[in-house]
MARNU-125573 format. One record per residue (C-alpha): residue number from 1; residue in one letter; x, y, z. Coordinates in steps of 0.5 Angstrom, whole numbers. Example, Ala and Ser with C-alpha at 12.3 -4.5 7.8 and 13.67 -1.06 7.14 Angstrom:
% residues 2
[1 A [25 -9 16]]
[2 S [27 -2 14]]
% end
This chain:
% residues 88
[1 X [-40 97 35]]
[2 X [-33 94 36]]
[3 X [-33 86 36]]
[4 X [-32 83 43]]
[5 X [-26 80 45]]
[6 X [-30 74 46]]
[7 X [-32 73 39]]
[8 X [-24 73 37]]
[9 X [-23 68 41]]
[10 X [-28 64 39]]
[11 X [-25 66 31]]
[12 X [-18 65 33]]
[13 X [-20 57 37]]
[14 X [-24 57 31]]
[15 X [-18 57 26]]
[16 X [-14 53 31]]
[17 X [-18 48 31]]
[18 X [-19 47 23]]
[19 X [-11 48 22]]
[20 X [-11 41 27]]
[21 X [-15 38 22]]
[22 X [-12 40 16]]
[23 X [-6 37 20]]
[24 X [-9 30 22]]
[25 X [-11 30 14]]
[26 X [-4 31 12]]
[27 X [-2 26 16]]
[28 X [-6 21 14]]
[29 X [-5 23 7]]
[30 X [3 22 8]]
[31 X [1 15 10]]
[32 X [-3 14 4]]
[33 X [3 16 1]]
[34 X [8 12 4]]
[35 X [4 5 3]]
[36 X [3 7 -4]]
[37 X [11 8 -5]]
[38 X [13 2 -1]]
[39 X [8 -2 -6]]
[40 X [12 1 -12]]
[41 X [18 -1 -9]]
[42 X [16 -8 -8]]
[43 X [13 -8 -14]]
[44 X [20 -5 -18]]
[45 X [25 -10 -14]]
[46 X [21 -16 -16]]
[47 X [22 -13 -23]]
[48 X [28 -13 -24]]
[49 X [29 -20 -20]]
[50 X [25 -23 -26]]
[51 X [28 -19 -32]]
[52 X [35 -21 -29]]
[53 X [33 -28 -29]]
[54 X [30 -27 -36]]
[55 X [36 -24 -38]]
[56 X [40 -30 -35]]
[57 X [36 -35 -39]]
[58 X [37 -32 -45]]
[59 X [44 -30 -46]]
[60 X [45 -38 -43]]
[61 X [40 -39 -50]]
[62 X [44 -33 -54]]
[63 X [52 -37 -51]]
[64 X [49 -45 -54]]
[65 X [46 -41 -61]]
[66 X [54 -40 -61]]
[67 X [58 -45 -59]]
[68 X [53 -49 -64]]
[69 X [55 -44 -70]]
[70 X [62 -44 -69]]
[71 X [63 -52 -70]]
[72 X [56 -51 -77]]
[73 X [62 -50 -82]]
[74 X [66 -56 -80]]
[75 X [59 -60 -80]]
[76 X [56 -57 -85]]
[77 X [63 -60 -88]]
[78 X [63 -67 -85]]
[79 X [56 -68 -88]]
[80 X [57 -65 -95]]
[81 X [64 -69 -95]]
[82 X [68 -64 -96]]
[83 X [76 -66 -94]]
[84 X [81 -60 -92]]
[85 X [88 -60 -96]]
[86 X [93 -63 -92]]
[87 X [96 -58 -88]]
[88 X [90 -53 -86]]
% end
């Protein structure tokens, strides 16, 4: 018995109708997506905005440690009463 025209209609509207909900389903699953990349994103940028400023803090600490070590041997000098010969 040759199946009826009728009923490969019914299979071909069928399929087309499960292809436009594969579809719909991949649309709302990109904007999922979507949402979750640009929470990463935001997420990423303020990280970076406060390692930056963290960075900042410390090399400002690191260049007063500097400055401090810098003028130790004339202090520690000073304080131990240590004169430089005439000439230094």
């Amino acid at each position: 018995m040759k199946p009826s025209k009728r009923a490969g209609n019914d299979k071909l509207n069928q399929a087309l109708a499960d292809l436009i909900a594969a579809q719909a389903n991949l649309v709302t699953a990109q904007a999922g997506l979507a949402n979750v990349q640009a929470s990463m994103q935001a997420n990423h940028l303020a990280l970076e905005r406060e390692t930056a400023e963290r960075f900042a803090r410390i090399e400002n600490v690191l260049s007063e440690i500097q400055g401090m070590l810098q003028g130790l041997p004339e202090a520690v000098r000073q304080r131990i009463g240590f004169e430089r010969p005439a000439g230094d």
